[in-house]
Biopython code that builds the backbone (N, CA, C, O; Angstrom):
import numpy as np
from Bio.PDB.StructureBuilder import StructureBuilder

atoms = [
    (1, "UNK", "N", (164.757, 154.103, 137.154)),
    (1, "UNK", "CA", (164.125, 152.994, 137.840)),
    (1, "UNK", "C", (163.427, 152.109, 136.807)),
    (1, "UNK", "O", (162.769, 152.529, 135.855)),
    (2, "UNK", "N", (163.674, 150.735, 137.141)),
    (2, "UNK", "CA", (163.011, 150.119, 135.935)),
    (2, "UNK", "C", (161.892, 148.865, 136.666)),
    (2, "UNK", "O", (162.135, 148.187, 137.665)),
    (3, "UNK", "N", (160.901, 148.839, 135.991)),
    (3, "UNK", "CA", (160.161, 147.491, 136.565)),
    (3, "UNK", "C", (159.950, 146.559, 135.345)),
    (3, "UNK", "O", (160.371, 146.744, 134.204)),
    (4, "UNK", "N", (159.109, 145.371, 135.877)),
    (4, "UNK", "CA", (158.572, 144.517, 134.117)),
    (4, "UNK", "C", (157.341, 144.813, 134.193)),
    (4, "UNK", "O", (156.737, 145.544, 134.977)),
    (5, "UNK", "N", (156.943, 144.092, 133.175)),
    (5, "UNK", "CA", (154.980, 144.186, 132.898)),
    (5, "UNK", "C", (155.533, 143.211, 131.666)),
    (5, "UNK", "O", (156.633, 143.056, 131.135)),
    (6, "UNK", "N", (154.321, 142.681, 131.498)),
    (6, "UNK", "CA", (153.910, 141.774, 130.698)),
    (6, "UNK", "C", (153.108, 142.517, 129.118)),
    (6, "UNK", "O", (152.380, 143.510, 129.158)),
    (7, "UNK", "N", (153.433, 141.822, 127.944)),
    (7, "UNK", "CA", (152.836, 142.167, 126.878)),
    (7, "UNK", "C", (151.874, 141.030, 126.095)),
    (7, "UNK", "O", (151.533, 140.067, 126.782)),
    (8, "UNK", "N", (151.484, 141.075, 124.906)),
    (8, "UNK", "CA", (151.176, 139.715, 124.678)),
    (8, "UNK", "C", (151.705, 140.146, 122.727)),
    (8, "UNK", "O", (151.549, 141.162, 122.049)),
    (9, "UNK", "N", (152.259, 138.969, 122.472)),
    (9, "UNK", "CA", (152.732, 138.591, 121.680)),
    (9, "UNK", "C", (151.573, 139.613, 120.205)),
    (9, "UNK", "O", (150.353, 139.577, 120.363)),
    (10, "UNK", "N", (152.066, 140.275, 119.145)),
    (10, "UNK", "CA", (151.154, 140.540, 118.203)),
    (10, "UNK", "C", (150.949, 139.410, 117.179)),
    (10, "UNK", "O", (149.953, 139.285, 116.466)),
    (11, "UNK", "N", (151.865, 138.723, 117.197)),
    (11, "UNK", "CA", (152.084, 137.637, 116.119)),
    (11, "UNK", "C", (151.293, 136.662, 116.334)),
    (11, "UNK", "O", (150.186, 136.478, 115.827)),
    (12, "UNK", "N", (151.986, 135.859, 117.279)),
    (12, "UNK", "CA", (151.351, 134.588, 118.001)),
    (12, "UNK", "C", (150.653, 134.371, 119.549)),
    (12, "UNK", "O", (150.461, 133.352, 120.212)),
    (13, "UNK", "N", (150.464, 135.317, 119.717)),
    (13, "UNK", "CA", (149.269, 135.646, 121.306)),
    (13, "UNK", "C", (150.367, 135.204, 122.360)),
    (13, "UNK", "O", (149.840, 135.249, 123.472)),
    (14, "UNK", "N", (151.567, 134.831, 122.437)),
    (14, "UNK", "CA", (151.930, 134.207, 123.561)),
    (14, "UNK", "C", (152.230, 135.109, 125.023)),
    (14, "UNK", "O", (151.847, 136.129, 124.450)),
    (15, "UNK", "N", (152.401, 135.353, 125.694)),
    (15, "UNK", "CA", (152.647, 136.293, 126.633)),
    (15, "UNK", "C", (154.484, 136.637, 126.832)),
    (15, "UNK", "O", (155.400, 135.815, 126.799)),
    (16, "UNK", "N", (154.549, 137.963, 127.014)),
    (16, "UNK", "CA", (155.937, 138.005, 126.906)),
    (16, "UNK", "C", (156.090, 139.409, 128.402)),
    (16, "UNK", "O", (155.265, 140.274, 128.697)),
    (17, "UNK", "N", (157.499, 139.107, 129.064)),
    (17, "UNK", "CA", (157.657, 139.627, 129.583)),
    (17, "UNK", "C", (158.739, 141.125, 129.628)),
    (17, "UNK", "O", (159.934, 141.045, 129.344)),
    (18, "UNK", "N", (158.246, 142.084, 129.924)),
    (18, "UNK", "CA", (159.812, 143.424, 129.694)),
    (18, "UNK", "C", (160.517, 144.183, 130.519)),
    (18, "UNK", "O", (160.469, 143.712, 131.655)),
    (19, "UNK", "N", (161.096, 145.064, 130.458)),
    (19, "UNK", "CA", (161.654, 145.815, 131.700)),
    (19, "UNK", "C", (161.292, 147.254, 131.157)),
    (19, "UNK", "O", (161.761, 147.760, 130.138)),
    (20, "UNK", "N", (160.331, 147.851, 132.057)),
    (20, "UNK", "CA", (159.734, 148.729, 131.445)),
    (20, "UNK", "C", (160.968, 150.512, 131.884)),
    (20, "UNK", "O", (160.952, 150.665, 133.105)),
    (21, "UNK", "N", (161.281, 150.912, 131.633)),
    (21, "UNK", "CA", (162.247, 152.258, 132.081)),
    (21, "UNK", "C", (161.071, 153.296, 132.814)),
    (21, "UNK", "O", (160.457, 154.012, 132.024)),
    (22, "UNK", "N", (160.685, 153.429, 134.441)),
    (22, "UNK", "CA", (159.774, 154.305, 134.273)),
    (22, "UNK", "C", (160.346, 155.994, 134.072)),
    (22, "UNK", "O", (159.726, 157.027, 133.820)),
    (23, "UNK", "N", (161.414, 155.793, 134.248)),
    (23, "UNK", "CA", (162.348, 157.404, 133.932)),
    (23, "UNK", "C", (162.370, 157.664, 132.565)),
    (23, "UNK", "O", (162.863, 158.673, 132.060)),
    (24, "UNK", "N", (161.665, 156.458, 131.780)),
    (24, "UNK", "CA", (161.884, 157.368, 130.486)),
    (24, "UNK", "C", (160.940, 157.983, 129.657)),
    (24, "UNK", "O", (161.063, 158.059, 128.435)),
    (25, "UNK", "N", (159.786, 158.524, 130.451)),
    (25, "UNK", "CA", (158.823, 159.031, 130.672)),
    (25, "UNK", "C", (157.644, 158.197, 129.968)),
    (25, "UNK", "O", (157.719, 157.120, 129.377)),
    (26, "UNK", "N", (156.422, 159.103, 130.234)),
    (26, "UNK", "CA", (154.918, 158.646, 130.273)),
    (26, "UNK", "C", (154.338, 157.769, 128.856)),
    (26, "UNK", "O", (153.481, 156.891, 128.956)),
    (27, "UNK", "N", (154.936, 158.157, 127.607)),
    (27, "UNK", "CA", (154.684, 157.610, 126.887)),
    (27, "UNK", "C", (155.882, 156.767, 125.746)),
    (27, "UNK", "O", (156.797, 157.265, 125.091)),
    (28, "UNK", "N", (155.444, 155.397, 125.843)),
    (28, "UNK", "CA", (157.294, 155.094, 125.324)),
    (28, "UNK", "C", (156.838, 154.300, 124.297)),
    (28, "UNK", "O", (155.772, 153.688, 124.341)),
    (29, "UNK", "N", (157.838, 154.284, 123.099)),
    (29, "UNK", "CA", (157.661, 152.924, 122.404)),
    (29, "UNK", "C", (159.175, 152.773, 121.945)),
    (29, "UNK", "O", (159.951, 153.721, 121.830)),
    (30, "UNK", "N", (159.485, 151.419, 121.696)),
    (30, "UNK", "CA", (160.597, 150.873, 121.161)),
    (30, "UNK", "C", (160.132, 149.142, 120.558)),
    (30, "UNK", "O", (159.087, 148.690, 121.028)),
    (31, "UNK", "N", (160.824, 148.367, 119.675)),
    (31, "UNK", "CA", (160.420, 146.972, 119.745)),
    (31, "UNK", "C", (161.090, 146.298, 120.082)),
    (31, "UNK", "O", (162.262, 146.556, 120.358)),
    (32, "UNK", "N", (160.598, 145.312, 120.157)),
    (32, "UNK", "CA", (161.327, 143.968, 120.855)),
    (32, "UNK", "C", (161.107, 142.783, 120.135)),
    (32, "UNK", "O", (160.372, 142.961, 119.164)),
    (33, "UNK", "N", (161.587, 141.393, 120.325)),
    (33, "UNK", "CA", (161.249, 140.625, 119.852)),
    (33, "UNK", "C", (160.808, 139.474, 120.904)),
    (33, "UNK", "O", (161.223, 139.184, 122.026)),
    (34, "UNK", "N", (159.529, 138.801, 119.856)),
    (34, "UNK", "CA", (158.945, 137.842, 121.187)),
    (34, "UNK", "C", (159.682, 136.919, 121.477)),
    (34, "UNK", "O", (160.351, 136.434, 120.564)),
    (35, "UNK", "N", (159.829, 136.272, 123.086)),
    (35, "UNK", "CA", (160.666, 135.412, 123.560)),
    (35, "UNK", "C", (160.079, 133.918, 122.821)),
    (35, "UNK", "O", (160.873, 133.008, 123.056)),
    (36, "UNK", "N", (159.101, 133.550, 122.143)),
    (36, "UNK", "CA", (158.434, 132.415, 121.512)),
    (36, "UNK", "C", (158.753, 131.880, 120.175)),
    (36, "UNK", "O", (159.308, 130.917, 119.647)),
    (37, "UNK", "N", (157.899, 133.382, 119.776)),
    (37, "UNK", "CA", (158.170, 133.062, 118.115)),
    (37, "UNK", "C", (158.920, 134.025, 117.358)),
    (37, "UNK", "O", (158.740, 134.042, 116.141)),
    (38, "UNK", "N", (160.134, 135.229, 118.135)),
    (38, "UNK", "CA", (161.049, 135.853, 117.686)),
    (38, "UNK", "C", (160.766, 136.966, 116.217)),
    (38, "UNK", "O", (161.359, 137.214, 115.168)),
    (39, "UNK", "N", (159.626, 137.363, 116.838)),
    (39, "UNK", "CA", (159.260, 138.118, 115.618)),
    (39, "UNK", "C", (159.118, 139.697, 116.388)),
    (39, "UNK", "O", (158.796, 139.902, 117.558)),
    (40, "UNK", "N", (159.399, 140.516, 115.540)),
    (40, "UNK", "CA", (159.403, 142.156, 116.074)),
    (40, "UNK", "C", (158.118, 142.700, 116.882)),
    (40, "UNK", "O", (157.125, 141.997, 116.699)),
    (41, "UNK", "N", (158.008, 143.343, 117.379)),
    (41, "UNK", "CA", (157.083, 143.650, 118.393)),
    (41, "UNK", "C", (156.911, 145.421, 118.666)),
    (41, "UNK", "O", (157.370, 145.963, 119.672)),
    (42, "UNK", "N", (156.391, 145.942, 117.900)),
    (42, "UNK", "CA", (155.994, 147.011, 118.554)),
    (42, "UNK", "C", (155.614, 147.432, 119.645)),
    (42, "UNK", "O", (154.427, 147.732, 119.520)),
    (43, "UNK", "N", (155.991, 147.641, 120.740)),
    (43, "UNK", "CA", (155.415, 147.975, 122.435)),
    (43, "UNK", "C", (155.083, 149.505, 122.365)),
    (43, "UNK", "O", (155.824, 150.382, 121.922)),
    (44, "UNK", "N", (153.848, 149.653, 122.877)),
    (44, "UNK", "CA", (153.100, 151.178, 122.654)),
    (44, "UNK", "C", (153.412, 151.119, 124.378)),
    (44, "UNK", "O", (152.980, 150.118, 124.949)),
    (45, "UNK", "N", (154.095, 152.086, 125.160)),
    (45, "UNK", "CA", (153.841, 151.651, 126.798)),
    (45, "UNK", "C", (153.555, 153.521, 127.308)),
    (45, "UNK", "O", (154.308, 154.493, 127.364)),
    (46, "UNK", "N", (151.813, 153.270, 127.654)),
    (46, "UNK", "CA", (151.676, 154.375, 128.845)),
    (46, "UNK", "C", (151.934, 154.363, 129.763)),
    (46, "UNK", "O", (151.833, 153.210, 130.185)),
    (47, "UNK", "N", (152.438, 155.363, 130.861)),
    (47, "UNK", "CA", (152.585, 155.165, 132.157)),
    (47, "UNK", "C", (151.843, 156.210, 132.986)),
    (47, "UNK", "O", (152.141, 157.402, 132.918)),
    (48, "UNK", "N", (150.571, 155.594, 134.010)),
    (48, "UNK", "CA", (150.039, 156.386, 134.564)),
    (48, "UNK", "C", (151.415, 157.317, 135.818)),
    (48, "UNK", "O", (152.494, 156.831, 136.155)),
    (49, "UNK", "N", (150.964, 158.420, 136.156)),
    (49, "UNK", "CA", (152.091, 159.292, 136.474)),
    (49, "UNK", "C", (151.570, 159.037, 138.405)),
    (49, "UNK", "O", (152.237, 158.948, 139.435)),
    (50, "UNK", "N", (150.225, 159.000, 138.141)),
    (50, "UNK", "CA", (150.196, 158.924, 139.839)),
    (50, "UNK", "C", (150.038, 157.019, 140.649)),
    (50, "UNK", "O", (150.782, 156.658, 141.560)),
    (51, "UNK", "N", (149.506, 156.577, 140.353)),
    (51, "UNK", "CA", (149.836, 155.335, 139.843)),
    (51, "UNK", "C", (150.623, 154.166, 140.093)),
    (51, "UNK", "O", (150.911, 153.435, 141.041)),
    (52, "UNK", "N", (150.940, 154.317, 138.435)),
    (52, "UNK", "CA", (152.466, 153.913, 137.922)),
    (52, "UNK", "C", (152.074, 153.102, 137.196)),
    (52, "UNK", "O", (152.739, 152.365, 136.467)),
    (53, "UNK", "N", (150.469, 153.182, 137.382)),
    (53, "UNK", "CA", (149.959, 152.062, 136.001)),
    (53, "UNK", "C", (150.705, 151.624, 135.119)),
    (53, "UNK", "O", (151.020, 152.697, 134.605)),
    (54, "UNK", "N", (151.496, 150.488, 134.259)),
    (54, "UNK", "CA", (151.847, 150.411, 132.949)),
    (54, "UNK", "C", (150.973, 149.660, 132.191)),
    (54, "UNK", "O", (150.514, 148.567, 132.522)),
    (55, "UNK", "N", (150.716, 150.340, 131.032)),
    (55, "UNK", "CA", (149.380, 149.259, 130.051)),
    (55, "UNK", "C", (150.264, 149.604, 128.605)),
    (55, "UNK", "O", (150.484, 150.689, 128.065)),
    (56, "UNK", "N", (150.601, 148.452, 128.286)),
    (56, "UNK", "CA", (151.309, 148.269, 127.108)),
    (56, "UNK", "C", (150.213, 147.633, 125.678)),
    (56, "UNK", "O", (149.221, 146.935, 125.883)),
    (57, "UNK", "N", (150.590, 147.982, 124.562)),
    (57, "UNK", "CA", (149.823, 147.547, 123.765)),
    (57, "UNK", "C", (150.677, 147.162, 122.226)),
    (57, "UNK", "O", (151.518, 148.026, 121.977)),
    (58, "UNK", "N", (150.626, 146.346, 121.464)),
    (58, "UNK", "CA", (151.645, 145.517, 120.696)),
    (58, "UNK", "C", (151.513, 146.015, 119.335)),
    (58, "UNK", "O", (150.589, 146.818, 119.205)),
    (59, "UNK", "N", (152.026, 145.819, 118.534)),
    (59, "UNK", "CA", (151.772, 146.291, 116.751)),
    (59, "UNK", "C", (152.552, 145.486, 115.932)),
    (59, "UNK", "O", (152.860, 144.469, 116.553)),
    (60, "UNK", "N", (152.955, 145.500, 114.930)),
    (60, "UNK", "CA", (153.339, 144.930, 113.676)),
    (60, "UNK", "C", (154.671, 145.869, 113.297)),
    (60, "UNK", "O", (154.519, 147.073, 113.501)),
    (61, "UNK", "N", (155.692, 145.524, 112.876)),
    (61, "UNK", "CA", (156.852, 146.236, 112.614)),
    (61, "UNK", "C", (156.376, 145.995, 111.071)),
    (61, "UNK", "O", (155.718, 145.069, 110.596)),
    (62, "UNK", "N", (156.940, 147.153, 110.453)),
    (62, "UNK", "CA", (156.077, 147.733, 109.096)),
    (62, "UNK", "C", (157.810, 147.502, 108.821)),
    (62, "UNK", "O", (158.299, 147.756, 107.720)),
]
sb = StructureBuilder()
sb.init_structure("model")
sb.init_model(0)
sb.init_chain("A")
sb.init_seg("    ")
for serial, (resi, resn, name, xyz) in enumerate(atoms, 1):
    if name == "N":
        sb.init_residue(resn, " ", resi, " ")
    sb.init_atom(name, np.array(xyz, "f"), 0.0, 1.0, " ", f" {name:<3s}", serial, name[0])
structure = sb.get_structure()
Protein backbone atom coordinates (compact mmCIF):
# COMPACT_ATOMS: atom_id res chain seq x y z
CA UNK A 1 0.00 0.00 0.00
CA UNK A 2 1.44 3.22 -0.81
CA UNK A 3 0.44 6.88 0.21
CA UNK A 4 2.41 10.52 -0.32
CA UNK A 5 3.62 12.92 2.38
CA UNK A 6 5.43 15.77 1.75
CA UNK A 7 9.28 16.51 2.47
CA UNK A 8 11.08 19.72 2.31
CA UNK A 9 13.84 20.17 0.10
CA UNK A 10 17.61 19.86 2.12
CA UNK A 11 19.18 22.01 -0.44
CA UNK A 12 16.85 24.70 -1.28
CA UNK A 13 13.79 24.55 1.37
CA UNK A 14 11.29 24.00 -1.40
CA UNK A 15 8.58 21.50 -0.57
CA UNK A 16 8.53 18.25 -2.36
CA UNK A 17 6.12 15.63 -2.65
CA UNK A 18 6.58 11.29 -2.39
CA UNK A 19 4.95 8.05 -2.44
CA UNK A 20 5.70 6.73 0.72
CA UNK A 21 5.60 2.36 0.59
CA UNK A 22 3.80 1.75 3.98
CA UNK A 23 4.59 -2.18 3.47
CA UNK A 24 7.99 -1.47 3.49
CA UNK A 25 8.13 -1.18 6.96
CA UNK A 26 8.53 1.33 9.98
CA UNK A 27 11.71 2.73 9.27
CA UNK A 28 12.80 3.58 5.57
CA UNK A 29 15.33 5.53 3.80
CA UNK A 30 16.18 5.77 0.11
CA UNK A 31 16.96 9.27 -1.99
CA UNK A 32 15.37 11.11 -4.26
CA UNK A 33 15.83 14.04 -6.10
CA UNK A 34 14.10 17.44 -5.54
CA UNK A 35 11.34 18.21 -8.05
CA UNK A 36 12.92 22.17 -8.01
CA UNK A 37 16.38 22.20 -7.79
CA UNK A 38 17.20 18.37 -8.73
CA UNK A 39 19.64 17.73 -6.22
CA UNK A 40 19.83 14.26 -4.12
CA UNK A 41 17.82 14.01 -1.14
CA UNK A 42 18.21 11.81 1.60
CA UNK A 43 14.55 10.85 3.00
CA UNK A 44 14.88 9.45 6.69
CA UNK A 45 10.86 8.13 6.75
CA UNK A 46 9.31 6.82 10.23
CA UNK A 47 6.15 5.25 10.24
CA UNK A 48 4.01 5.34 13.27
CA UNK A 49 2.56 1.57 13.32
CA UNK A 50 -0.79 2.50 15.04
CA UNK A 51 -1.36 5.66 13.41
CA UNK A 52 0.26 5.63 10.25
CA UNK A 53 1.90 8.78 11.15
CA UNK A 54 4.62 9.49 8.37
CA UNK A 55 7.34 12.15 9.51
CA UNK A 56 10.05 12.28 7.07
CA UNK A 57 13.26 14.11 7.58
CA UNK A 58 15.93 15.17 4.65
CA UNK A 59 19.95 14.95 4.56
CA UNK A 60 22.74 15.60 2.20
CA UNK A 61 23.94 12.72 -0.13
CA UNK A 62 27.66 12.35 0.96
Amino acid sequence: MQTTSDYMCAYCGEMNSTFVDLSGGNQQSYIEDCQVCCRPNVLYIRIDEETLTIDIDTGYEE
